[in-house]
N, C-alpha and C positions, 0 to 999 in steps of 0.2 A: 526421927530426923527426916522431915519432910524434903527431896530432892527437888527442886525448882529448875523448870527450863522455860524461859522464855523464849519463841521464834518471831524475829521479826524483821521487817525489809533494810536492807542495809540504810547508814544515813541517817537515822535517827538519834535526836539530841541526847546528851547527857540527861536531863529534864526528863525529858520521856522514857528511859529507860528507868530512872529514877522514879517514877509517880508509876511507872505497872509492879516494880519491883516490890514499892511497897504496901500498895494495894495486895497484894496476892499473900506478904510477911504477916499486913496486918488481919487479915482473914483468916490466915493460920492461928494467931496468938489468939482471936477472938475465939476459935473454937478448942482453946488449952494447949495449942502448942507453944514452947518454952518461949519466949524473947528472945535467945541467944542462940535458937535452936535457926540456924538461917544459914541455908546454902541453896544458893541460887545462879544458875547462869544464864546470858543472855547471849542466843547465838544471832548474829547477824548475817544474814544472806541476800547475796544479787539476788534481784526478778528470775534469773535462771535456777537460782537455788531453791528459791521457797515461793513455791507454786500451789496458787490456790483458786477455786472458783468464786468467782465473786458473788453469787444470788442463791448457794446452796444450802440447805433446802428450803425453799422457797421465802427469801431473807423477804422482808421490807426494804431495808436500808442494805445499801451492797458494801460489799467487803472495799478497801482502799488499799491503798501500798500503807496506812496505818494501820493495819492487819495485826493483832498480835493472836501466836498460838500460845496457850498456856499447858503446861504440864507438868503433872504433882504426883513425883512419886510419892508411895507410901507404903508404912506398914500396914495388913490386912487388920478387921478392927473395926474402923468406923461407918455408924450404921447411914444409910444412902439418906435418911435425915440428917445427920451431923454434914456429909459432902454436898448434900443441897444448900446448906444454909451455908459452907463456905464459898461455893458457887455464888451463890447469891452475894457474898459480902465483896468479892472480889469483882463481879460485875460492878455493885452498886457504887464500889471507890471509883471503879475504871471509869464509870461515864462521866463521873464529875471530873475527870484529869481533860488533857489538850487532847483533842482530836480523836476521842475512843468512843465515842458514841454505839449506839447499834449495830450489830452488824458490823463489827471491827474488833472481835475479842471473841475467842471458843477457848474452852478449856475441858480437860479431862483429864484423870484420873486413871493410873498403873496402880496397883498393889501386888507387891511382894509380901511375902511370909519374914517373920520376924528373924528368923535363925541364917537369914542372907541379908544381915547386916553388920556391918563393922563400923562402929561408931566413931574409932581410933585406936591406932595402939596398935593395930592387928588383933582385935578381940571381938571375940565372938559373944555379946553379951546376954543374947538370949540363945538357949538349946546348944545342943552337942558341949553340956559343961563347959561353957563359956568358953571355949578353945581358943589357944592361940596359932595364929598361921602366919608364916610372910608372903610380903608380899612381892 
């Protein structure tokens, strides 16, 4: 259950939150994550909130207020080839959407261990015998 955060400048259309959201979904599926398997949020912040350098490191194309930061959590597992190529699948949707060109899209990757996940339910479905907690 791949965690999805989008960060982006406040103001931005329905449409465009729509075409990174599913750029990033279908990058997931492409590399066997489920179809159904989709949580994702899209935080929107003022220019005072989400603050970024425009030409870091050393961009071609500089960062815009269409900036989007991507981030994917996940479980530990997949090998830095499997995260390059979803890297790559989610760049390569983003540039063909409105406005995401180069230089207007970074993304990276947290991993978490399997046994600090709760899928639902309060259940613990991988390690400590699938335990249950509330919450």
């Amino acid at each position: 259950m791949p965690l999805v955060t989008l960060t982006i400048r406040e103001g931005k259309s329905s449409e465009f939150k729509s075409w990174c959201s599913n750029a990033v979904h279908g990058a997931l599926i492409a590399s066997g994550v489920p179809e159904k398997d989709r949580f994702q949020r899209v935080l929107e912040l003022s220019a005072d909130d989400f603050r970024f350098d425009t030409e870091y490191p050393d961009l071609t194309a500089r960062r815009t207020d269409d900036f989007v930061l991507i981030e994917i959590l996940l479980s530990v597992g997949r090998s830095v080839k499997v995260k390059k190529k979803i890297l790559a699948d989610i760049l390569g949707a983003l540039s063909k959407g409105p406005g995401l060109k180069s230089g207007k899209r970074d993304g990276l990757f947290k991993e978490t261990l399997w046994e600090n996940w709760s899928f639902g339910g309060g259940r613990l479905i991988h390690g400590l015998n699938a335990m249950r907690f509330r919450l």
